[in-house]
N, CA, C and O atoms as a CHARMM CRD file, in Angstrom:
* protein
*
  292
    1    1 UNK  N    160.41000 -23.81700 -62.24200 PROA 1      0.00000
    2    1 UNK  CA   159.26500 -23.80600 -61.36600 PROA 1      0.00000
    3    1 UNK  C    159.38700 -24.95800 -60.37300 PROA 1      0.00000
    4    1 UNK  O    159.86500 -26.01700 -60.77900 PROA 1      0.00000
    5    2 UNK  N    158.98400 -24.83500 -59.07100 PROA 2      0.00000
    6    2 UNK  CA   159.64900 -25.57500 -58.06100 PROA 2      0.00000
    7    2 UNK  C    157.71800 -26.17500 -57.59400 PROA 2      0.00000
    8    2 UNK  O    156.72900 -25.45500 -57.46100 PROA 2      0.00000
    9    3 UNK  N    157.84700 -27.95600 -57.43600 PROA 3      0.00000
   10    3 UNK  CA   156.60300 -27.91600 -57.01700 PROA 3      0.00000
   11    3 UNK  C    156.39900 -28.21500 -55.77000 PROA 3      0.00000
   12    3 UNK  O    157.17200 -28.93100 -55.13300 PROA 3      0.00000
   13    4 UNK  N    155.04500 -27.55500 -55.15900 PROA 4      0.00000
   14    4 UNK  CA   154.80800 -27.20600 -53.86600 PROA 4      0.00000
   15    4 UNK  C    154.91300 -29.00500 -53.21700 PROA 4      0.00000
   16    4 UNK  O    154.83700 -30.08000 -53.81400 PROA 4      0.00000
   17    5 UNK  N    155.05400 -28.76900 -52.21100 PROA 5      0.00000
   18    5 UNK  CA   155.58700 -30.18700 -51.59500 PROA 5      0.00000
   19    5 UNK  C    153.74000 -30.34200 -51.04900 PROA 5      0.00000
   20    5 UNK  O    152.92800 -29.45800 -50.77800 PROA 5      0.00000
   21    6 UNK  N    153.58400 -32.10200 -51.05900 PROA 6      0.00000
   22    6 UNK  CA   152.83400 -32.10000 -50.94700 PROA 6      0.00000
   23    6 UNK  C    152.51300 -33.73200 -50.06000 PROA 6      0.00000
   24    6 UNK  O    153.17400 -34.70000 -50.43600 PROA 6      0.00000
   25    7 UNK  N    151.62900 -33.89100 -49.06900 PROA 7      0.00000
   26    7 UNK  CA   151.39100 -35.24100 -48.75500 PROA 7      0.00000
   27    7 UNK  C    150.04500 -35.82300 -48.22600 PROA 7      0.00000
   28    7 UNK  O    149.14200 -35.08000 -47.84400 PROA 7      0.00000
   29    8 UNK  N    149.93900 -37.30200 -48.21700 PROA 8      0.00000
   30    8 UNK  CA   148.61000 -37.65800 -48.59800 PROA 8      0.00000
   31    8 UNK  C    148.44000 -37.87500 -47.22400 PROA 8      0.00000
   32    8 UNK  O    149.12100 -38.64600 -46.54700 PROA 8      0.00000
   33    9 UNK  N    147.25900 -36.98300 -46.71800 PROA 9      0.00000
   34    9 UNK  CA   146.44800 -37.65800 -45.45900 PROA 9      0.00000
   35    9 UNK  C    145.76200 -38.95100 -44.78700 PROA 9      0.00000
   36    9 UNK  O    145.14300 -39.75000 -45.48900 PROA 9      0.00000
   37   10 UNK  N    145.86100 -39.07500 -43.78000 PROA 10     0.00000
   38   10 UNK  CA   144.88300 -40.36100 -43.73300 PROA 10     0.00000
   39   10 UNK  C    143.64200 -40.49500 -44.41200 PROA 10     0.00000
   40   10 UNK  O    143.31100 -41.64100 -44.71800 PROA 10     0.00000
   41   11 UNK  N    142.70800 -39.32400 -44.78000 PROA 11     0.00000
   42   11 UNK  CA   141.66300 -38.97700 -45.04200 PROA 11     0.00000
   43   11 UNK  C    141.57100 -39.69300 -46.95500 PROA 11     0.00000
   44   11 UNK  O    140.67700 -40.07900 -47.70800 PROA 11     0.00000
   45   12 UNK  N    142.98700 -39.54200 -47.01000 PROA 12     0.00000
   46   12 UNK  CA   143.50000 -39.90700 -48.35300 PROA 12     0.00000
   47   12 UNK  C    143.34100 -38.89400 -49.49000 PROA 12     0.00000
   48   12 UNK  O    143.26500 -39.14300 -50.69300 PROA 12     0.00000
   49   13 UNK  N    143.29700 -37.32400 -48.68600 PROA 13     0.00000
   50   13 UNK  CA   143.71700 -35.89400 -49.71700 PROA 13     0.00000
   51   13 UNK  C    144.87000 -35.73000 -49.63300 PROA 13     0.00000
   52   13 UNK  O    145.49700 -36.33700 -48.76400 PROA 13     0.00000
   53   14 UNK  N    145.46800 -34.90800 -50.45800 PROA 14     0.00000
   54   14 UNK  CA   146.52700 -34.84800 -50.58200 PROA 14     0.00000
   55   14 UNK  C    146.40400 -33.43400 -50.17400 PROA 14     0.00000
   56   14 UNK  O    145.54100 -32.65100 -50.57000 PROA 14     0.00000
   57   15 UNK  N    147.65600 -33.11300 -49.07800 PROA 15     0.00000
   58   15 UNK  CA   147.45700 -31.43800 -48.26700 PROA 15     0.00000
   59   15 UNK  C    149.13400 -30.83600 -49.13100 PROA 15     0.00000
   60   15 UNK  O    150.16800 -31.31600 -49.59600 PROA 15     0.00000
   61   16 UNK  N    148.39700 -29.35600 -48.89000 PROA 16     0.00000
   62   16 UNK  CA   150.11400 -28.78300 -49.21700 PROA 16     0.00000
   63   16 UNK  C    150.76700 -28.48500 -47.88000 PROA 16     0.00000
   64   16 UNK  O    150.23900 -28.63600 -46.77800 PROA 16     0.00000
   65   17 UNK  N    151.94700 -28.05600 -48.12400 PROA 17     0.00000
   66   17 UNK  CA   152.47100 -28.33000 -46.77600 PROA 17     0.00000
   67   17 UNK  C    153.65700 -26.91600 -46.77000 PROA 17     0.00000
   68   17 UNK  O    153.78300 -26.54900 -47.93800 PROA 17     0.00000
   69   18 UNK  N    154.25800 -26.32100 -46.11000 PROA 18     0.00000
   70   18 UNK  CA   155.66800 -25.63800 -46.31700 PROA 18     0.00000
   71   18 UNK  C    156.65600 -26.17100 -45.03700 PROA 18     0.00000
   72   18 UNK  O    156.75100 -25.88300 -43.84400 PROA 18     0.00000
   73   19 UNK  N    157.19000 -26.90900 -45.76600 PROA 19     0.00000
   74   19 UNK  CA   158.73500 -27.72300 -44.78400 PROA 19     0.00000
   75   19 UNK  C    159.13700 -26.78200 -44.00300 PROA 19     0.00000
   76   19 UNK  O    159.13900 -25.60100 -44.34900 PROA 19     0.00000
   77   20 UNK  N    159.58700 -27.26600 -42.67500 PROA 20     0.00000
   78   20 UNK  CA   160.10200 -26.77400 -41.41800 PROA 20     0.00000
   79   20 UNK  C    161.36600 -27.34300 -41.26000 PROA 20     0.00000
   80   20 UNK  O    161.83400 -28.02800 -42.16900 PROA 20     0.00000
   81   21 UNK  N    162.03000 -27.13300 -40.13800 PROA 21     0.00000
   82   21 UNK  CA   163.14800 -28.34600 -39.70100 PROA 21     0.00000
   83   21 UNK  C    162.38400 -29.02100 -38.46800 PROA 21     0.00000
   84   21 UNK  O    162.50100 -30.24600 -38.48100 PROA 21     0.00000
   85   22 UNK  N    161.71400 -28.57000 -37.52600 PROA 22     0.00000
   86   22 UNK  CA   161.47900 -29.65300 -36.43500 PROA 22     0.00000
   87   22 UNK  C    159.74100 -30.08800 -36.76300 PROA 22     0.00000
   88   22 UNK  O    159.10900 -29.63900 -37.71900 PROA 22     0.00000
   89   23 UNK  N    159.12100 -31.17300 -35.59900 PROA 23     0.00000
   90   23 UNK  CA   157.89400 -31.16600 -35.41900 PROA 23     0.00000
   91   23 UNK  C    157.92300 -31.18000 -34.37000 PROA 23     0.00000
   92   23 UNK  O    158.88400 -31.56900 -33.70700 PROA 23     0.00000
   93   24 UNK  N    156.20500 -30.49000 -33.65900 PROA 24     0.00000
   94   24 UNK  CA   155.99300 -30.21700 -32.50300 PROA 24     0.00000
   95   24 UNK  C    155.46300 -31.31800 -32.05800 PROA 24     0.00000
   96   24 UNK  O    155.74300 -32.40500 -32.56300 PROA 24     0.00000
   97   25 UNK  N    154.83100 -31.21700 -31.29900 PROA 25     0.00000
   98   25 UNK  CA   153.73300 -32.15200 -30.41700 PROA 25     0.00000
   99   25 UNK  C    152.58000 -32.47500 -31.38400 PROA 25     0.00000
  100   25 UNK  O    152.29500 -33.63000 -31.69900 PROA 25     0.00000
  101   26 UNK  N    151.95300 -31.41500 -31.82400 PROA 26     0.00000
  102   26 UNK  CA   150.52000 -31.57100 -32.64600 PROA 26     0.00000
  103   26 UNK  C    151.54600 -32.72600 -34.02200 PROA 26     0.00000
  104   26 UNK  O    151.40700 -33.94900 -33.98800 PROA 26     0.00000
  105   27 UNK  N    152.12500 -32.30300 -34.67900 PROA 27     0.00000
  106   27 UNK  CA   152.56100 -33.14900 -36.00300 PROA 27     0.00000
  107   27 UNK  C    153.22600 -34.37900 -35.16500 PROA 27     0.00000
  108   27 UNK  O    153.68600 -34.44900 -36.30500 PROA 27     0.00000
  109   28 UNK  N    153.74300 -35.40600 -34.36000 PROA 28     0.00000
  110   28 UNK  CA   153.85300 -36.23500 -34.04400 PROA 28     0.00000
  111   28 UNK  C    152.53200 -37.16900 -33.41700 PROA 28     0.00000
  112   28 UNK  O    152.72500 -38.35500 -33.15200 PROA 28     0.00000
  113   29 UNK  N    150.91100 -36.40900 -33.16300 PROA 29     0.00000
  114   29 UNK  CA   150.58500 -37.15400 -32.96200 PROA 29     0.00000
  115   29 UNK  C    149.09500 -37.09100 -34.33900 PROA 29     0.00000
  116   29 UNK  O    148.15600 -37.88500 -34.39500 PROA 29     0.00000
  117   30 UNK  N    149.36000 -35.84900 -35.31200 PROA 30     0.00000
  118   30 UNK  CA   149.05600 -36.80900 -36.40000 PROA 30     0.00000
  119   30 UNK  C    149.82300 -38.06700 -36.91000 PROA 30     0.00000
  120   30 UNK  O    149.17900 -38.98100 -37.42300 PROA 30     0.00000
  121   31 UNK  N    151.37900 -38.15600 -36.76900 PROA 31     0.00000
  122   31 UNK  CA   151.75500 -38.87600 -37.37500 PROA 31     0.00000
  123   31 UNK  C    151.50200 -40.26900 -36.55100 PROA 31     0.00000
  124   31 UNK  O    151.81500 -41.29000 -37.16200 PROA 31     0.00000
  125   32 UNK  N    150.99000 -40.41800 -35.28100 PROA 32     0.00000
  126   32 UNK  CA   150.65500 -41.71700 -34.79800 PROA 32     0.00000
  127   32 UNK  C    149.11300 -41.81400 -34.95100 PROA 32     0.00000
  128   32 UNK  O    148.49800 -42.85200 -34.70600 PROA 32     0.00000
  129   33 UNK  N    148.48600 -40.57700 -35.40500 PROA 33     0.00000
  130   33 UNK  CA   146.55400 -40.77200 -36.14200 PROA 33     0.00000
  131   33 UNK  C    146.66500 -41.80700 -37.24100 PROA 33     0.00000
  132   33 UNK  O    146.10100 -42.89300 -37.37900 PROA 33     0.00000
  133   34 UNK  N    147.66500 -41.08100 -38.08200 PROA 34     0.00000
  134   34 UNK  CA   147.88600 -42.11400 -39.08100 PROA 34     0.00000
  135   34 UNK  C    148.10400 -43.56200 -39.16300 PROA 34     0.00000
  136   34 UNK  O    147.57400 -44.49300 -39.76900 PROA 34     0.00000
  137   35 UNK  N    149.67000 -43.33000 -37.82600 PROA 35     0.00000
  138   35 UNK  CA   150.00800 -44.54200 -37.98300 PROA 35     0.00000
  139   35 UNK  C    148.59100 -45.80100 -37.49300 PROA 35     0.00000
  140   35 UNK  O    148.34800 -46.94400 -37.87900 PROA 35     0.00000
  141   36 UNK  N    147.91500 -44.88100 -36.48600 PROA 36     0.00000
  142   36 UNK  CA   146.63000 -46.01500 -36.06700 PROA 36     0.00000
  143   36 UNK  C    145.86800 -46.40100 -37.12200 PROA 36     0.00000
  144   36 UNK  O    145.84300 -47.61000 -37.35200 PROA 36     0.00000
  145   37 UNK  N    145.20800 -45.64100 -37.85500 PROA 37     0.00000
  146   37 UNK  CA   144.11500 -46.12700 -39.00100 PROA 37     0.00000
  147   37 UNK  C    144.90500 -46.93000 -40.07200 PROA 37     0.00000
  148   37 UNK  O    144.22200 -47.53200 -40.90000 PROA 37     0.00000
  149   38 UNK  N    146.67000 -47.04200 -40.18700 PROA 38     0.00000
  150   38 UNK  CA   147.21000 -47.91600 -41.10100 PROA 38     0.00000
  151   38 UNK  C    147.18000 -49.15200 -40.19700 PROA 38     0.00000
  152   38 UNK  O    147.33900 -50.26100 -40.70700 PROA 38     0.00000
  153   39 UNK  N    147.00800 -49.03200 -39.03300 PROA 39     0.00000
  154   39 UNK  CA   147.45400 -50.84700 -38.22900 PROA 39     0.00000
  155   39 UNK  C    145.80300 -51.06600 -38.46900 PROA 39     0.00000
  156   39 UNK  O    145.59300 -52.18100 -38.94600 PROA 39     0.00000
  157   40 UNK  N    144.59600 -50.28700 -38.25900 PROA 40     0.00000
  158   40 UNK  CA   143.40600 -50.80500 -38.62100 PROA 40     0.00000
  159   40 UNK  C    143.30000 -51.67600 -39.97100 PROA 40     0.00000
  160   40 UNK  O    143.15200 -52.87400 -40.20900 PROA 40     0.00000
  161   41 UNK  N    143.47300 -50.29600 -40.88300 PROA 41     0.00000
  162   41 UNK  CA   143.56000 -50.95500 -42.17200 PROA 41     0.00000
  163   41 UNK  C    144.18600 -52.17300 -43.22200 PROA 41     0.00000
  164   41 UNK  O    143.82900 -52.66400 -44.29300 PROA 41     0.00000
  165   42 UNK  N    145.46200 -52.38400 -42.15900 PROA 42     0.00000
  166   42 UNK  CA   146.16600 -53.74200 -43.01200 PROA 42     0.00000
  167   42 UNK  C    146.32700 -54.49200 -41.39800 PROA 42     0.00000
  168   42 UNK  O    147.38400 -54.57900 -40.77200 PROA 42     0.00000
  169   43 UNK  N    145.02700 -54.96800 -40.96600 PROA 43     0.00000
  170   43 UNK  CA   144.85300 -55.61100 -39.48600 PROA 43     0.00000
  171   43 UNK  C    145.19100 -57.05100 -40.16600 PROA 43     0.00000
  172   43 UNK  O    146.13100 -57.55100 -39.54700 PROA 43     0.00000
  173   44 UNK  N    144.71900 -57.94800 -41.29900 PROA 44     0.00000
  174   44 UNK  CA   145.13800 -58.73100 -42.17500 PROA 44     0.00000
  175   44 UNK  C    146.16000 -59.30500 -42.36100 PROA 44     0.00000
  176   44 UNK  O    146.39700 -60.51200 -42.41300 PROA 44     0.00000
  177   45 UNK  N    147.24400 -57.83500 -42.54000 PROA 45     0.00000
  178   45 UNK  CA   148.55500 -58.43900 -42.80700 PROA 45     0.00000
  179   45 UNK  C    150.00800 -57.78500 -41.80600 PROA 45     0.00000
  180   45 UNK  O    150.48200 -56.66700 -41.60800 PROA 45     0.00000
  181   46 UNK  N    150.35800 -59.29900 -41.32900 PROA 46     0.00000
  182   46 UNK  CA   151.03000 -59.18600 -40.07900 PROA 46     0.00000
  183   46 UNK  C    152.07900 -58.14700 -40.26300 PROA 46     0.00000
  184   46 UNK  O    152.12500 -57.21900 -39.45600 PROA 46     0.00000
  185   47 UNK  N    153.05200 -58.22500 -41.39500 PROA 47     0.00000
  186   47 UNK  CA   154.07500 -57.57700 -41.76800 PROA 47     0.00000
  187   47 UNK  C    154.17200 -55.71700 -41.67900 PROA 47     0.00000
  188   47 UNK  O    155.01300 -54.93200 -41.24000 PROA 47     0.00000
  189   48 UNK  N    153.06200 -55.59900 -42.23200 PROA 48     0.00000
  190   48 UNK  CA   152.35900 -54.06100 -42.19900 PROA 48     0.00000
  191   48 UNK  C    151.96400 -53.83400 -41.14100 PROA 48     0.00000
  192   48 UNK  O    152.29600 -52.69900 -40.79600 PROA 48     0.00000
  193   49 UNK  N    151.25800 -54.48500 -40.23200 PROA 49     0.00000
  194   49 UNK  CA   150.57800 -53.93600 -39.47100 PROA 49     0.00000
  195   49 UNK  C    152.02600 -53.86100 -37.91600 PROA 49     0.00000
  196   49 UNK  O    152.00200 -52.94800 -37.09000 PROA 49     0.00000
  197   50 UNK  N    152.51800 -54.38400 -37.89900 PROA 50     0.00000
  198   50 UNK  CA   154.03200 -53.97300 -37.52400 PROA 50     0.00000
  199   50 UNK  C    154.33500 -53.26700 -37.67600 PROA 50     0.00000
  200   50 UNK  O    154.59400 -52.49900 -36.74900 PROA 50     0.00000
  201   51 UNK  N    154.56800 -52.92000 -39.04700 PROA 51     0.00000
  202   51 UNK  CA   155.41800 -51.50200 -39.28100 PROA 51     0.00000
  203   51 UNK  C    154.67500 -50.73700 -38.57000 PROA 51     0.00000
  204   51 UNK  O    154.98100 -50.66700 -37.38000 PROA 51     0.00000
  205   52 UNK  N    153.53600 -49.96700 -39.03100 PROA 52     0.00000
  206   52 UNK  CA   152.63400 -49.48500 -38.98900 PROA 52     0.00000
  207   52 UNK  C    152.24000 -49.72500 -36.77600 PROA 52     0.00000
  208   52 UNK  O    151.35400 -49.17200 -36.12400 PROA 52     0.00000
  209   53 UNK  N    153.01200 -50.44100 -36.42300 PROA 53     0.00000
  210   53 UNK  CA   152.32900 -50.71200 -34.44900 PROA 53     0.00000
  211   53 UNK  C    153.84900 -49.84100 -34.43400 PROA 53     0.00000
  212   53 UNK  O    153.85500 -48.95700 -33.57700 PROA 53     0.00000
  213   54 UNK  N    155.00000 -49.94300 -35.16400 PROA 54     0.00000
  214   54 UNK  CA   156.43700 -49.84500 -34.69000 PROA 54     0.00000
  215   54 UNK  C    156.28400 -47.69000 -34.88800 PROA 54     0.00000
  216   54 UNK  O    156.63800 -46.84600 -34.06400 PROA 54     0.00000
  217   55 UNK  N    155.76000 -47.51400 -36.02100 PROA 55     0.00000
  218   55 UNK  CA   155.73200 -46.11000 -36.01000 PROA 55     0.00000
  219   55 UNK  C    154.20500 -45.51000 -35.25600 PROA 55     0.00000
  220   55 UNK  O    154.03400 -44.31100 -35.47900 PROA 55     0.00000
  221   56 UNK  N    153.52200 -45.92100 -34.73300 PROA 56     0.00000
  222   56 UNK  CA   152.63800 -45.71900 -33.72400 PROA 56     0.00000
  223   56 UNK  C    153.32600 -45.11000 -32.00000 PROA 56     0.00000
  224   56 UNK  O    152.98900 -44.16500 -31.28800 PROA 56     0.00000
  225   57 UNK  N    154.27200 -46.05900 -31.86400 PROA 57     0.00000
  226   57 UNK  CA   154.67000 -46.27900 -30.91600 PROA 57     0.00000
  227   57 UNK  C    155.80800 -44.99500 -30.33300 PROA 57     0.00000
  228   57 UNK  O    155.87700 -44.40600 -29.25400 PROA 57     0.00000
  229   58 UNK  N    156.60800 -44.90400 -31.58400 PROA 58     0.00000
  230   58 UNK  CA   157.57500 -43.88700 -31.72900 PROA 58     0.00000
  231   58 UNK  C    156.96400 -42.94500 -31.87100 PROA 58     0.00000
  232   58 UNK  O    157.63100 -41.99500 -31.46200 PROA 58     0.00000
  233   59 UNK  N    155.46700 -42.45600 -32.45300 PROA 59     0.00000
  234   59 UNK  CA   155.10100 -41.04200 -32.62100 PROA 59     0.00000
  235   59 UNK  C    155.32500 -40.62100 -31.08800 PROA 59     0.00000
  236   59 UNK  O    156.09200 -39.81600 -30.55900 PROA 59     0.00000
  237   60 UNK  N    153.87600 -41.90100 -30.35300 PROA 60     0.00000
  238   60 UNK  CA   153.59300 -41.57500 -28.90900 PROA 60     0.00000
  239   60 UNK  C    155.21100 -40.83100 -28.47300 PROA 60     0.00000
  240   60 UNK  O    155.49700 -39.64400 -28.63100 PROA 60     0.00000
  241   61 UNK  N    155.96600 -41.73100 -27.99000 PROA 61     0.00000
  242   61 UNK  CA   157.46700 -41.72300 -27.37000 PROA 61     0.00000
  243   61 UNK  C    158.25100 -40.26900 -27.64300 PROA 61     0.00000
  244   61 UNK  O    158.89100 -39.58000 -26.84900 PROA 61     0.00000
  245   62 UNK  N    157.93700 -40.03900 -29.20100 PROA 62     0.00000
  246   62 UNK  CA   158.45200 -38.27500 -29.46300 PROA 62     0.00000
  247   62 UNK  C    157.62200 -37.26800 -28.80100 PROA 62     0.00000
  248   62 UNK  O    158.06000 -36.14200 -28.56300 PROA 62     0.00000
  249   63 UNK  N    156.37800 -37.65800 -28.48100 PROA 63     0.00000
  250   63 UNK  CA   155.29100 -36.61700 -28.45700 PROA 63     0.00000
  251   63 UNK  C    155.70700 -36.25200 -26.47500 PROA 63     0.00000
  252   63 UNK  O    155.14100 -35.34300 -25.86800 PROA 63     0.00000
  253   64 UNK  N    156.54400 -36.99100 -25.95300 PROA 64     0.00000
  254   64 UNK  CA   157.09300 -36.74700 -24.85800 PROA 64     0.00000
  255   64 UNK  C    155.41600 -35.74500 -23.79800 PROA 64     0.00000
  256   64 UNK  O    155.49900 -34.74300 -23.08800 PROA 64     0.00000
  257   65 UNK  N    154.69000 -36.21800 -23.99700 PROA 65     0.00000
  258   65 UNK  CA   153.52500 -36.27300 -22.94700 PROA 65     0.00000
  259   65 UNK  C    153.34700 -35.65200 -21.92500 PROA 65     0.00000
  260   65 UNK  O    152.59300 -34.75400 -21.55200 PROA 65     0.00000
  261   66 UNK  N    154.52200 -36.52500 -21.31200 PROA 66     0.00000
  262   66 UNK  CA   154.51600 -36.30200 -19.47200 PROA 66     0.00000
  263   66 UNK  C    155.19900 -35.07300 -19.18000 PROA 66     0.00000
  264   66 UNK  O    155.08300 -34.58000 -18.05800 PROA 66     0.00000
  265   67 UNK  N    156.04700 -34.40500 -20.25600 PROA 67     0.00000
  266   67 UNK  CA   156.99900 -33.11300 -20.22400 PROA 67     0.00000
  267   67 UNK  C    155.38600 -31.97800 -20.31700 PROA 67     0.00000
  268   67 UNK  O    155.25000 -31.09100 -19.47400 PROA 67     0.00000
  269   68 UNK  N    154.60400 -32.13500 -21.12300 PROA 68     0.00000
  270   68 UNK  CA   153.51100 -31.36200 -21.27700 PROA 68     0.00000
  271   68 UNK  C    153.16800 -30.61800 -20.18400 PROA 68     0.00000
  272   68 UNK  O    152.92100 -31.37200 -19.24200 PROA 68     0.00000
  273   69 UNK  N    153.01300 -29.16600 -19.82700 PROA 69     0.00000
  274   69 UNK  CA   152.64600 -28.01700 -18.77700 PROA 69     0.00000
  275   69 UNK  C    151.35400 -27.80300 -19.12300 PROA 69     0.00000
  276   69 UNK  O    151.25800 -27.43400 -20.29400 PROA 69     0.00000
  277   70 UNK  N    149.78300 -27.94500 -18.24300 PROA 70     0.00000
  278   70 UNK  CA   148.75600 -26.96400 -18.84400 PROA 70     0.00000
  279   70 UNK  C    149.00500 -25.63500 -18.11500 PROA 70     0.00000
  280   70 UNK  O    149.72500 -25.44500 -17.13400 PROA 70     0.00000
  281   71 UNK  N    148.30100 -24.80700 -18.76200 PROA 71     0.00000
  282   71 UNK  CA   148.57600 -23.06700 -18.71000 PROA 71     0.00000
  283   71 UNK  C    147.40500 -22.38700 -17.78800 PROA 71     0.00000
  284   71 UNK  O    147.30200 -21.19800 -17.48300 PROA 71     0.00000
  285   72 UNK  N    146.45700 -23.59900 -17.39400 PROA 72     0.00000
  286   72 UNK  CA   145.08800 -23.13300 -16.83300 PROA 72     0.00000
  287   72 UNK  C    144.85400 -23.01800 -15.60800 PROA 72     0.00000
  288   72 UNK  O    143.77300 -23.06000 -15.02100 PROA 72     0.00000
  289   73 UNK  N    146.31200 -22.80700 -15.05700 PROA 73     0.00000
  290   73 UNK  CA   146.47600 -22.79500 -13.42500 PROA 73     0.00000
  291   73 UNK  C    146.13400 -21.19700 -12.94700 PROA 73     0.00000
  292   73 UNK  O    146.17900 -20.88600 -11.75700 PROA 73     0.00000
């Protein structure tokens, strides 16, 4: 029996998930939602909250923005 993959939200539930190979736009900028409420949360401690500014930064940078087309023309 194989167990369902699973990971903990900012919210701090734990979601199920089914693995892909890439992420889009939307999953890179949960992953900088996150990374923000972890630089809130360990604002305290310098070391963390680094990590936590360093993967903020990289979500933005993947989430490639400025490439973005709206469709509402």
């Amino acid at each position: 029996m194989t167990a369902t993959p699973a990971y903990l939200g900012c919210d701090g539930i734990a979601y199920e998930y089914e693995p892909k190979w890439g992420m889009t736009t939307l999953d890179w900028f949960a992953v900088a939602q996150c990374a923000r409420k972890r630089m809130t949360d360990t604002a305290d401690n310098i070391h963390q909250w680094r990590g936590s500014r360093r993967s903020f930064y990289t979500a933005l940078q993947m989430m490639q923005v400025d490439e973005v087309q709206f469709m509402d023309d």
